[in-house]
Steps between C-alpha positions, in 0.01 A plus 500: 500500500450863699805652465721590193868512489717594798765769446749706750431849482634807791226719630418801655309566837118505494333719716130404564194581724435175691200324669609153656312214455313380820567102490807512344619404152147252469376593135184552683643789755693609168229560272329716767751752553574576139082530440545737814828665375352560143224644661627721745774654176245543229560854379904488639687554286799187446856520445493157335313148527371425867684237644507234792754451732538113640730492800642200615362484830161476314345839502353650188489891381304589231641865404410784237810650324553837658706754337831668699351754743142377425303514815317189575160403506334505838499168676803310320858536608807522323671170387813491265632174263884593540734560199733203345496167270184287491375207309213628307261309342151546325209306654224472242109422667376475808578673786425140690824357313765794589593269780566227290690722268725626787617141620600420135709754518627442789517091538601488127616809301742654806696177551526407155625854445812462760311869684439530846195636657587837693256619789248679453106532353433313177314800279146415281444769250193538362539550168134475379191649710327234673181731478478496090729194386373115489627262753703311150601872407653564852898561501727545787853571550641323775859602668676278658819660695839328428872577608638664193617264227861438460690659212615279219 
């Protein structure tokens, strides 16, 4: 199983420097712009774990975490994940299974959990570097946004 127990958590904005990938959200067209993106910031300094941004019209940012103020790196454009409640999970593995990961958490975990997906990007954090870890040793947060749960 990819992904490790699902829990509710409020977040700040993320700002990032962001390269699109050309073909969409195919893991293909996804793994080239973050071996382009990790290029292109080596030496930049990194307010935080890169992160992806998966929109729902099927476009795919992969973005360096840029500090408040920090100019960006030339040839990426800005890109923000907006502030507020997502369903976070940790995705253990392969990149090639983050998909799979996501629609568990949405097909299963969000309905069983009475939440309701809000608009906006689902967030990937890279929480290990793809460039040093193993493929088994590879861990991801991945955001889903909700509406904000109901008080008790």
């Amino acid at each position: 199983m990819p992904i490790t127990a699902v829990r509710v958590e409020q977040r700040g904005p993320l700002r990032g420097a962001a390269l699109p990938a050309e073909g969409g959200a195919a893991p293909e067209a996804i793994g080239r712009a973050w071996g382009r993106l990790l290029l292109r910031c080596e030496g930049v300094p990194a307010a935080g774990p890169p992160f992806g941004l998966r929109q729902e019209d099927g476009r795919y940012e992969a973005c360096w975490a840029l500090y408040p103020g920090q100019p960006l790196p030339e040839g990426l454009r800005e890109a923000e994940a907006p502030a507020g409640w997502y369903a976070v999970a940790l995705h253990e593995g392969a990149y090639g299974r983050l998909e799979e990961s996501l629609r568990r958490v949405l097909d299963e975990w969000l309905p069983h959990a009475s939440l309701l997906r809000r608009e906006g990007p689902t967030i990937e954090r890279l929480l290990t570097d793809p460039r040093s870890a193993a493929e088994a040793d590879l861990r991801t947060e991945v955001l889903v946004p909700v509406e904000p749960p109901s008080p008790r």
